[in-house]
KOLTIZA-138888 format. One line per 5 residues: number of its first residue (from 1); their letters; for each residue x, y, z of C-alpha. Coordinates in steps of 0.1 Angstrom, whole numbers, plus 5000, padded with zeros to 4 digits. Example, Ala and Ser with C-alpha at 12.3 -4.5 7.8 and 13.67 -1.06 7.14 Angstrom:
2
1 = as = 5123 4955 5078  5137 4989 5071 $
//
This chain:
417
1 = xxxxx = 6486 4879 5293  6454 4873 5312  6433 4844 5304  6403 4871 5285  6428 4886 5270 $
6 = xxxxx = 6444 4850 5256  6411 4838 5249  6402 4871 5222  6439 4865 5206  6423 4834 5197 $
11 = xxxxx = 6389 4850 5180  6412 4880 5167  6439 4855 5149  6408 4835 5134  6392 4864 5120 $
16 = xxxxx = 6421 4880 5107  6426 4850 5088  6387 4848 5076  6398 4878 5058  6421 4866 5038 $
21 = xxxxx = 6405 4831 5038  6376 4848 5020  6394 4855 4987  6411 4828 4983  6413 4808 4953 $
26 = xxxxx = 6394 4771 4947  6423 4756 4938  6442 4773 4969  6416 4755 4994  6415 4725 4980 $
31 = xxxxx = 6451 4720 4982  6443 4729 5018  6421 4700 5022  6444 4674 5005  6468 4686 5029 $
36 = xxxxx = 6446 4675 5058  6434 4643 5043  6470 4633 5038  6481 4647 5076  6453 4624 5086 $
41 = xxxxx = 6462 4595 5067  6499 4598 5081  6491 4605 5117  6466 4576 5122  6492 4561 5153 $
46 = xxxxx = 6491 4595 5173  6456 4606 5166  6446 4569 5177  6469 4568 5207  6454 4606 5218 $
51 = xxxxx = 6419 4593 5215  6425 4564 5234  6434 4586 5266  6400 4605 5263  6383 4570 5256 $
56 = xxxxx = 6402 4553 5289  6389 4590 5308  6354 4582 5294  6355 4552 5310  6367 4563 5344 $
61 = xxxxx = 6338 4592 5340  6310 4566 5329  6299 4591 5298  6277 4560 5287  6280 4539 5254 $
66 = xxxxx = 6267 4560 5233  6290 4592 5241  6317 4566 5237  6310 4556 5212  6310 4590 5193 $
71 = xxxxx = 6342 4597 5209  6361 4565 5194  6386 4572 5167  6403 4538 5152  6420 4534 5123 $
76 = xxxxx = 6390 4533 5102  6374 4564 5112  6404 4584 5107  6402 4571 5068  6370 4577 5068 $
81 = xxxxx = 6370 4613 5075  6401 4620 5052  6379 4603 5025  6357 4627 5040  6379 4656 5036 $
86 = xxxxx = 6392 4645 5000  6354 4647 4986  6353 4684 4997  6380 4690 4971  6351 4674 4943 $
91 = xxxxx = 6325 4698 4955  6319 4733 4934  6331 4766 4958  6302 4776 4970  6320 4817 4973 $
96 = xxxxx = 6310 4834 4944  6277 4816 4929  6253 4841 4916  6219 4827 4935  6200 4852 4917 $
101 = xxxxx = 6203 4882 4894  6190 4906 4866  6195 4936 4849  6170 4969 4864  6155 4988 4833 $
106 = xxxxx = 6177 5019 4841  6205 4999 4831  6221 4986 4867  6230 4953 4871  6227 4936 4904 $
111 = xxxxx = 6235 4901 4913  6230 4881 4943  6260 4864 4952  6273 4838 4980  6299 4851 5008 $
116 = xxxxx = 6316 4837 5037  6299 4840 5071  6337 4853 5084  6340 4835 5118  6320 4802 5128 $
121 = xxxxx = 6319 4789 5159  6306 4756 5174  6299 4743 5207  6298 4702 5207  6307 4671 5231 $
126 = xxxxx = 6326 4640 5225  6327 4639 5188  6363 4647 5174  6347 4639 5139  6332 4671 5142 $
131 = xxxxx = 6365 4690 5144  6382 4679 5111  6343 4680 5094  6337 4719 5106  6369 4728 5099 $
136 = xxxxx = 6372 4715 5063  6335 4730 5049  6346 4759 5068  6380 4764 5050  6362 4754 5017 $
141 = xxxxx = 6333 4776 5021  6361 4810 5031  6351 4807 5067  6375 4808 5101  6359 4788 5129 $
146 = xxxxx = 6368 4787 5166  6360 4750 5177  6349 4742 5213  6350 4704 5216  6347 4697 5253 $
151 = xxxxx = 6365 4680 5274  6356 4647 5272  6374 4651 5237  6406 4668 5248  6435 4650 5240 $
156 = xxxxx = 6417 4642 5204  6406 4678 5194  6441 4691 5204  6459 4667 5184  6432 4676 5152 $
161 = xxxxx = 6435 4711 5153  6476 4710 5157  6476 4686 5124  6449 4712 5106  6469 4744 5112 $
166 = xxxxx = 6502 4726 5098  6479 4712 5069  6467 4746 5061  6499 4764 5069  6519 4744 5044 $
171 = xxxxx = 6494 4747 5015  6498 4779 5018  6471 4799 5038  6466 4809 5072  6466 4778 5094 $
176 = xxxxx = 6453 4804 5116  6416 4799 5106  6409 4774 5128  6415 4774 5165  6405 4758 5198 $
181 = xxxxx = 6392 4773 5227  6394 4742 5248  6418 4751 5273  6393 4779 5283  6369 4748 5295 $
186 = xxxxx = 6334 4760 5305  6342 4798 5307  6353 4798 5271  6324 4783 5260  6305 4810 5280 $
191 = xxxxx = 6325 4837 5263  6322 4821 5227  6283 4825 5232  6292 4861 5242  6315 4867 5212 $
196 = xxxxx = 6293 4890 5195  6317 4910 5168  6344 4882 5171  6322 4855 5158  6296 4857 5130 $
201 = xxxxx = 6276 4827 5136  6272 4798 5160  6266 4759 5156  6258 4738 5190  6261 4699 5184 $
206 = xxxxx = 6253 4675 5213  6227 4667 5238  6196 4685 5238  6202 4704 5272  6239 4717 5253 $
211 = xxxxx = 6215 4730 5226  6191 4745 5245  6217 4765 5264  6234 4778 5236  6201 4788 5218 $
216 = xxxxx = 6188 4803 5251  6221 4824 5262  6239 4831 5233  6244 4867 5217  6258 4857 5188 $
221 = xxxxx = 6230 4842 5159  6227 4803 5162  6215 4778 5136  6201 4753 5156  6210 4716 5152 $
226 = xxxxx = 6184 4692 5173  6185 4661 5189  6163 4632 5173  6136 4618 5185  6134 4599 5151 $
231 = xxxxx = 6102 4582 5140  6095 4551 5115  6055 4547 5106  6053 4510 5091  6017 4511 5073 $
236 = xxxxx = 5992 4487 5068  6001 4486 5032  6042 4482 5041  6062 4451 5023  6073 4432 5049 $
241 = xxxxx = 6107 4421 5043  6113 4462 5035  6099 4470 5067  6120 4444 5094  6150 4461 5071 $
246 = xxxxx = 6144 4495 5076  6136 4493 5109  6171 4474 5118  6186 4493 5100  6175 4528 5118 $
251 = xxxxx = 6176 4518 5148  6209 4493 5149  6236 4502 5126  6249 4533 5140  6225 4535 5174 $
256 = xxxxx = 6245 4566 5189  6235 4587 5164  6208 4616 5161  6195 4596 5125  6187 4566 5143 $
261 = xxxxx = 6154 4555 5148  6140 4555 5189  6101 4550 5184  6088 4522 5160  6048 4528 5149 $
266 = xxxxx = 6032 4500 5135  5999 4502 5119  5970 4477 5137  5965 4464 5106  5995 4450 5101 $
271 = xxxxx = 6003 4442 5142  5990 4408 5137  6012 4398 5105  6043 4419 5115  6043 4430 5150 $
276 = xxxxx = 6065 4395 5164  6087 4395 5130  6100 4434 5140  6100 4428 5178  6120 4393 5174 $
281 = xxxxx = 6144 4408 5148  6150 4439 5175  6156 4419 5205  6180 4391 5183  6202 4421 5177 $
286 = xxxxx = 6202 4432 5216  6180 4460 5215  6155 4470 5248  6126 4472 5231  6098 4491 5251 $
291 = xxxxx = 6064 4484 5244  6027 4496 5247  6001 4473 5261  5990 4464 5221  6030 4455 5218 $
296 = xxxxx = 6032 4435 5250  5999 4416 5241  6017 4400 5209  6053 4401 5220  6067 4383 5246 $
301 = xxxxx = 6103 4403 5264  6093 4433 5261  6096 4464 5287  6060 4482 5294  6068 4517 5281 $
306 = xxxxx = 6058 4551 5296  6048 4585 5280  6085 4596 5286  6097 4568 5264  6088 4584 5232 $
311 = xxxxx = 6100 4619 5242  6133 4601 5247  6164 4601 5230  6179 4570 5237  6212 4569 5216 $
316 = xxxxx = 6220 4535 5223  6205 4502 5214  6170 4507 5229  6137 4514 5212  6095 4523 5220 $
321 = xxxxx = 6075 4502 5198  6034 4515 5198  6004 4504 5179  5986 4530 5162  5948 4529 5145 $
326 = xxxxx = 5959 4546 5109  5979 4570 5096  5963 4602 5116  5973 4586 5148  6007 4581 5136 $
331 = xxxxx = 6008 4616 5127  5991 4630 5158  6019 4610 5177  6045 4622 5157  6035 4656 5162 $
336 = xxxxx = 6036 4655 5197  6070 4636 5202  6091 4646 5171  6120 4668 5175  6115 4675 5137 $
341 = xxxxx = 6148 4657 5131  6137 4629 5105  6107 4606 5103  6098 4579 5078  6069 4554 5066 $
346 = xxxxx = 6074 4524 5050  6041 4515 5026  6031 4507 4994  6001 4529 4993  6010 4558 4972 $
351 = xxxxx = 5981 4586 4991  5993 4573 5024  6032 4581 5012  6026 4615 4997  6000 4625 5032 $
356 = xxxxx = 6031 4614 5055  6052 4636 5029  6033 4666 5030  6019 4665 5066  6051 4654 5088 $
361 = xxxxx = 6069 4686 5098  6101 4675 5103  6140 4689 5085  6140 4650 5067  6107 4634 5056 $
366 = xxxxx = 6112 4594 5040  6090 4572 5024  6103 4533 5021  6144 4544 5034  6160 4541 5064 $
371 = xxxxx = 6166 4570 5082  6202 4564 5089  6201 4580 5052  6201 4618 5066  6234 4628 5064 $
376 = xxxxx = 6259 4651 5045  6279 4626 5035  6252 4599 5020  6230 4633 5004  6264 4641 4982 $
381 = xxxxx = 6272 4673 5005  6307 4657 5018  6310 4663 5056  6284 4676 5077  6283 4708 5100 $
386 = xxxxx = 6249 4692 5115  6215 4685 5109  6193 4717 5110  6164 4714 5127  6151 4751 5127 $
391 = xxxxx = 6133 4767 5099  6155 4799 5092  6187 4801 5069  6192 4760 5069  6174 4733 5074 $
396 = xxxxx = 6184 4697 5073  6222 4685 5069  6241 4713 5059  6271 4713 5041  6287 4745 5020 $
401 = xxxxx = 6263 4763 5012  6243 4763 5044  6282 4780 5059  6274 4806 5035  6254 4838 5033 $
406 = xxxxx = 6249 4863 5006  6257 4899 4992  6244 4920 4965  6269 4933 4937  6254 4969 4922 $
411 = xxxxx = 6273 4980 4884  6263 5007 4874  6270 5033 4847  6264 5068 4862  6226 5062 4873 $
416 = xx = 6210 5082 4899  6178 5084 4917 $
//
């Protein structure tokens, strides 16, 4: 068999199952999931040792800390996303909930009702958490899914996807549902884009050039998932014990993220009272902070920063700090640099909180939270396919019903036109 032809068995299989995915019962996917939360919890020692051969290959590659750091799967993680799993078996089946509907005064009934998309496909890089989180809203929400992890995630992904199709296999449905395209490398990638008919939808996670691609060359309809160039706005008005927090917190506790914080704007009326606490709290926890002059005048150890620092991404532990006059130069500057991701303010002036709610354009808009808060998992949605940062379809983390789309239902009892 010829490496095309291999390559559409794959698609084929996955949306043969989708078929019969599609009408299966609650209860018959969430024994699915458990299956996978308890093939997870029992093949911690092999998922772990495959990891740590991508991990020691990262290494070798120099993929940076932050791409490593998305790639690591330790003991811990692996719990985590079975807990992660397990919740999807709390959350109501999205398949099947009217979302609108009413009776016609002829007498026909219609409803508005949510379907599977059939076959999802994603495109992403170095995140193996990705593969059990797609795969599980996509078997509860009646989808199939063709995964295409990347390499630096090989020996990972493979050993994932094996452990989902037994899961699924021995609950009962078609284990078949979810496959891997990674031994087609960059070509099946290029085909997946191209897989128009095969696969209904596609979801690209990863750097902002792997986005762009997909968006710009694919056939098949994308729902875009963006990088973050993630903004916090600390106001005149902000508590100050609230505002070192948040701050930390967004930019430090999970730094290779897309919800972490990489520019820090601070309010000149409160540089004078707050500017040294935030910077000093930063650099004690080993973040690069880079400043503008305003920042560098009050803050000793820090790097000048350029124009291209706050259209940067960093993903690791480094961070633009800039002084603004009010709250319409935080806005203009978040306008211009924002990648419409998530952006907060931290105040205690209620106009100045509802203005930043109304005004920022972005998929997740905080007042006084960090922004490390914008995800599936902490908005009560499970796992996560992404974090939508287009304006059709979904927008913002989406979990089941953002895998879903819709169909009308006509009864009638005769009626013509």
């Amino acid at each position: 068999m010829s490496a095309a032809d291999a390559f559409l068995e794959r698609l084929e299989r996955a949306r043969h199952a989708a078929r019969t995915l599609a009408t299966a019962t609650t209860a018959s996917k969430n024994a699915a999931l458990e299956a996978i939360a308890v093939g997870l919890e029992s093949s911690i020692p092999e998922i772990v040792a495959a990891n740590a051969q991508d991990l020691a290959r990262g290494e070798e590659n120099g993929i940076g800390v932050g791409l490593l750091d998305r790639l690591r799967l330790d003991e811990s993680r692996v719990l985590g996303l079975a807990a992660a799993v397990r919740e999807l078996t709390t959350l109501p089946d999205p398949v099947g909930q009217v979302v609108r509907g009413s009776t016609l005064a002829n007498g026909i009934m219609i409803n508005q009702v949510r379907v599977p998309f059939g076959v999802i496909g994603a495109i992403y890089e170095a995140r193996p958490n990705v593969t059990i989180d797609i795969a599980a809203l996509a078997l509860k929400s009646g989808n199939g899914v063709v995964l295409r992890g990347g390499s630096a995630a090989e020996q990972t992904n493979a050993a994932l996807v094996a452990l989902i199709q037994k899961a699924v296999t021995g609950a009962g449905l078609d284990g078949e549902a979810v496959q891997t395209i990674d031994p087609f490398g960059r070509e099946g990638a290029g085909r997946l884009m191209r897989a128009r008919g095969y696969v209904d939808v596609l979801i690209p996670r990863g750097s902002a050039s792997l986005i762009s691609t997909v968006v710009n060359e694919s056939t098949v309809p994308v729902i875009e998932t963006g990088s973050g160039v993630v903004h916090v706005f600390v106001d005149e008005s902000a508590d100050d014990d609230m505002a070192v927090e948040i701050a930390l917190n967004a930019k430090t506790h999970r730094p290779s993220v897309c919800n972490a914080a990489e520019t820090l704007l601070v309010h000149r009326g409160a540089a004078d009272r707050l500017l040294q606490r935030l910077s000093e709290a930063l650099l004690a926890a080993n973040v690069t902070v880079y400043g503008d002059q305003a920042t560098a005048e009050r803050v000793s150890g820090v790097v000048p920063a350029s124009d291209e620092t706050w259209a940067t991404e960093h993903l690791a532990l480094e961070m633009g700090i800039k002084v603004v006059d009010s709250l319409d130069d935080a806005l203009t500057h978040i306008e211009r640099y924002s990648t419409r991701h998530t952006e907060a303010i931290v105040t205690r002036d209620y106009a100045n909180a509802e203005r930043f709610l109304s005004e920022v354009d972005s998929a997740v808009v905080m007042v006084n939270a960090s922004t490390r808060f914008t995800d599936g998992g902490e908005f009560g949605f499970g796992a996560e396919v992404g974090i939508s940062t287009q304006k059709l379809h979904a927008r913002g983390p989406m979990g089941l019903p953002e895998l879903t789309s819709t169909k009308w239902l006509v009864r009638g009892a005769g009626q013509i036109r």
